[in-house]
N, C-alpha and C positions, 0 to 999 in steps of 0.2 A: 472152345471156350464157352463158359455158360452165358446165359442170356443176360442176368444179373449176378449183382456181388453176392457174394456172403452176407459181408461188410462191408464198411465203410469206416475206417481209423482216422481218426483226427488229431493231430498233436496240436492238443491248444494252447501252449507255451513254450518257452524256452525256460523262465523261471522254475529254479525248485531249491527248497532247503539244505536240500544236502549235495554230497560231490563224490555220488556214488565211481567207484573206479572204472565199472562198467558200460558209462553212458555213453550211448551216441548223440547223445541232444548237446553236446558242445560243439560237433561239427555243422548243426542245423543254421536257419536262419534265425534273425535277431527280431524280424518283427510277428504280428499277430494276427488273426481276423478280430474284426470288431464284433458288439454281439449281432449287430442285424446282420452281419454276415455270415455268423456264427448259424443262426437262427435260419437264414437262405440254405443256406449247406446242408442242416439238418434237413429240413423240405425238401430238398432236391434227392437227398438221401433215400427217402421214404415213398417217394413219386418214381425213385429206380428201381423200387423193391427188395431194397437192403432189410433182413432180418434183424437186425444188429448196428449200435453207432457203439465205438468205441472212443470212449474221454482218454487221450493219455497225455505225453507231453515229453520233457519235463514231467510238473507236478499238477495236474489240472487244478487243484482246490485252492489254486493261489488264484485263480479268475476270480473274481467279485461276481460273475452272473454264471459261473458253472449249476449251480443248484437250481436255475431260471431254464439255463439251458439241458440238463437230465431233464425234467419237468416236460418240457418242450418235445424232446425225442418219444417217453412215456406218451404222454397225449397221442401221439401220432401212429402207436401200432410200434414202434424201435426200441428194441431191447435195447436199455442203456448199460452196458460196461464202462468202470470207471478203473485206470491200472493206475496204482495210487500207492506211494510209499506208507499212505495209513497212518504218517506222525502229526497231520493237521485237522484230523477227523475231529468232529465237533459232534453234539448229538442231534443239532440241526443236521446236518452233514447225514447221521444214520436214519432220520426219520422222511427224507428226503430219500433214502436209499431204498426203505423199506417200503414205501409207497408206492415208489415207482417203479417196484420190483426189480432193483437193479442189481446186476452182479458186477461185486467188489473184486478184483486181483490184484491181491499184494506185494510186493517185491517185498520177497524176505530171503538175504544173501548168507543169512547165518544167522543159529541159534546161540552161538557163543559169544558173549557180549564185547570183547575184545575184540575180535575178528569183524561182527556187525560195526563195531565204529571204524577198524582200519578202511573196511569195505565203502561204507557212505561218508567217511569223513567227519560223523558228527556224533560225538560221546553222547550215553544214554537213549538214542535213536532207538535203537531195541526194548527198552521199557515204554514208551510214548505205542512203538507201534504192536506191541502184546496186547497192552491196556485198549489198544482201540479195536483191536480184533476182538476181544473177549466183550466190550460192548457189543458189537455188531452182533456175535452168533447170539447173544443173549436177547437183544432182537428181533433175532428171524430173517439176517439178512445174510444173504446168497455172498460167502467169502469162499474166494480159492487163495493159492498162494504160488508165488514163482520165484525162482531161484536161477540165476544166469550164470553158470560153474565156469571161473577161471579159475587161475594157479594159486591165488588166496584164497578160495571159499572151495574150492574141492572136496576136501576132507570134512566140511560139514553138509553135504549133500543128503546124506542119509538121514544124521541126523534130525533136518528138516522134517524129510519125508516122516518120520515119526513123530515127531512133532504133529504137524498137521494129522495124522490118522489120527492121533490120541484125540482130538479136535473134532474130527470129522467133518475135515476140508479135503476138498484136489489140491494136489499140489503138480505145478508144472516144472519139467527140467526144462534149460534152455540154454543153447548154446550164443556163447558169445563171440560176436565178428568184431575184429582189429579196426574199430574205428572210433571220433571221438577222445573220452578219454581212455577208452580201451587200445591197449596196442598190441604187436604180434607175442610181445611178452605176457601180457594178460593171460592170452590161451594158457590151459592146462597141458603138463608133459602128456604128453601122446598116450604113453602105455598107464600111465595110471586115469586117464579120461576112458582109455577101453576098455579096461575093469570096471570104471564105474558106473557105463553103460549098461556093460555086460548083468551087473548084478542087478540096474535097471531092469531089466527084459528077467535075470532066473531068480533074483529075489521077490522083488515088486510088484512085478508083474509088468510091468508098465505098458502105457498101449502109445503107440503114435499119434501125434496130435490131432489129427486127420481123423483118426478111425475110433475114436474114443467110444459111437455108436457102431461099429463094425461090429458085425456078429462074433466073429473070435473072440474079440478083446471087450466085448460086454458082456460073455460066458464066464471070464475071466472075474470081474465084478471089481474091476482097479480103480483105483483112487491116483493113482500116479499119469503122467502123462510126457510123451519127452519130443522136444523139439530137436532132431537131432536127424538130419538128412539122413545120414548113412545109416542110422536105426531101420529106416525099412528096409533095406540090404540085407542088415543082419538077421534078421526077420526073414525077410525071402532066404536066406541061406538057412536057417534053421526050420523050412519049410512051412511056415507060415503064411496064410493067404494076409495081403495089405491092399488096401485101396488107391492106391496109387503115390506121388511124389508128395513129400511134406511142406513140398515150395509155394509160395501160396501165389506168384507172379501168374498174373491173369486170373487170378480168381475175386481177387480184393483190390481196392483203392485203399491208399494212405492220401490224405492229406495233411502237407506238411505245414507249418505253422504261417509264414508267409500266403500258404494259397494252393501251393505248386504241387499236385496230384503229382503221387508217384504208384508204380506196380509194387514199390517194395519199400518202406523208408530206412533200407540199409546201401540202396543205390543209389547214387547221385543220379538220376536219370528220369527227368520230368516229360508229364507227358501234353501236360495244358496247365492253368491256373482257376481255381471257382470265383475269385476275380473276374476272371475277364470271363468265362464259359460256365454254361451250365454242367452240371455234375452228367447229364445225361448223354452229352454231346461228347466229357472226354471220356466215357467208358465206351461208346462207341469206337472212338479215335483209337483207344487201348489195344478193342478187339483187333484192328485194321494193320496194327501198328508192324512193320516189316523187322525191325528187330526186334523185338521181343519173342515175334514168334519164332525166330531163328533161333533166341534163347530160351524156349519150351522144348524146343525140338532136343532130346539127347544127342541125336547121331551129329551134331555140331561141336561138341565140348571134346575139348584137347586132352592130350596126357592119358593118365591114371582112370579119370571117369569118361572121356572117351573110350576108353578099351574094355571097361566095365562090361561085364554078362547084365549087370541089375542097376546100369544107367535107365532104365525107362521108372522105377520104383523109389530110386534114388537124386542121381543128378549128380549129388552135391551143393554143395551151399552158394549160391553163384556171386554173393556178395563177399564170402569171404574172400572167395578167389579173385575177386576183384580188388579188396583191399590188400590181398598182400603181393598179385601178382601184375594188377593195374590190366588186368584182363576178364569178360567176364568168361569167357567157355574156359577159362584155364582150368585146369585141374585145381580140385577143394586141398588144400593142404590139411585138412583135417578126415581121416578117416578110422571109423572103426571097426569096417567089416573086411579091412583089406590083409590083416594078418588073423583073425579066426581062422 
């Protein structure tokens, strides 16, 4: 394990406008950190060495001191990311962004507007959040975009991806776990997710989330990016050097909206609270921690990615297999390298 985070992710609400289908912030807690705790957290943050504080939530921009608190992270040396549905942006909001050099990531589920209000529950949502990205770049402010492909937003995948290139944004793929409002029904059918991986990696290009600086995949000069465990797999089987597993457990903190540090905010599985402990104390704990590392370890995981050649580059998603099989080494019920 490394010595320090990456990051440090923070969900700082449970509040958000819309009722995206995909959210796990319904299964979250109900309460919040206040800002001086808010404000601790950041500090602690910065004193551990984290490169990076991530705003998410929920919808960070419904905090009345978010804009106090990016500001706060800035001062301090912490690149502030804010993952943000982008339908609240205000141009205080952009001039706030653009100061503090902060990068924007959008959730954008679909470019077809029908499909964008099924997805977040809220007509016109996709006009609000056009208008505010076209502010932003018009700015000078650092916007990517992400897109979490279930069974309703599948077939506009690509279309994003063009989308943003016309733009000259990232755009991130990302896989969605059964939890929340997300259910095992959400996931996309199996063989049309492998094709659309597939085209991922010989269209796109795409690189693994991980490796986006890897020498291969910045030869390549991609604009795409894909969260998708079993994508380095496919990769190592198409002989491709990858930097290792997409998981990010032990590399990063979540802190969840209550308080409660976790390795991953798709597991229930807390490791201290920044209530009660300093930030420094539970990444220590993290390093120590006896399960976890049983679940870094591949040669522990059951089934399918147990018997995997390219469980050490892969894994599997440990959270999905947890939601759907109440295990975490169970085998990933989603795979796309396993019929290539």
């Amino acid at each position: 394990m490394q010595s320090t985070p990456l990051h440090i992710a923070w969900q700082t609400t449970y509040a958000c406008p819309l009722r995206c289908v995909h959210c796990y912030a319904t299964s979250g807690p109900r309460e919040f950190l206040s800002e001086g705790e808010a404000l601790k957290l950041i500090e602690e943050a910065h004193e551990l060495g984290a490169k990076s504080f991530v705003f998410t939530g929920g919808e960070p921009l419904t905090r009345h001191d978010i804009l106090k608190l990016i500001e706060f992270a800035s001062s301090l040396g912490l690149k502030p990311i804010i993952a943000t549905n982008a339908i609240l942006i205000t141009y205080e909001h952009v001039e706030v962004f653009k100061r503090c050099r902060a990068g924007v990531a959008v959730n954008f589920p679909a470019l077809s507007e029908d499909v964008h209000a099924k997805f977040t529950g809220v007509p016109s949502s996709l006009l609000k959040k056009l208008r505010s990205i076209e502010v932003m770049l018009k700015e000078g402010v650092q916007v990517s975009v992400g897109i979490a492909v279930t069974r309703l937003n599948i077939h506009e995948v690509e279309k994003v991806i063009m989308f943003t290139r016309r733009e000259g944004v990232f755009c991130d793929v990302v896989a969605v776990v059964p939890m929340g409002r997300a259910t095992i029904d959400s996931l996309p059918p199996l063989q049309q997710y492998e094709e659309l991986v597939l085209r991922l990696l010989e269209v796109w290009r795409a690189a693994p989330m991980n490796a986006i600086g890897y020498k291969t995949f910045s030869e390549w000069k991609t604009d795409v990016a894909v969260y998708e465990p079993s994508y380095a797999a496919l990769l190592r089987m198409r002989g491709f050097d990858v930097p290792g597993k997409l998981c990010s457990i032990t590399q990063t903190l979540h802190i969840m909206e209550d308080g409660s540090a976790r390795p991953c905010p798709y597991i229930p599985y807390a490791i201290g609270n920044v209530r009660r402990e300093n930030l420094k104390s539970i990444w220590e704990k993290m390093k120590r921690d006896g399960f976890l590392q049983r679940l870094a370890d591949s040669s522990n995981l059951k089934g399918r990615c147990g018997r995997c050649q390219y469980r050490d580059v892969c894994g599997g998603c440990r959270a999905r297999a947890y939601w759907v099989y109440r295990d975490y080494f169970a085998e990933d019920p989603v795979c796309v390298a396993k019929l290539v």
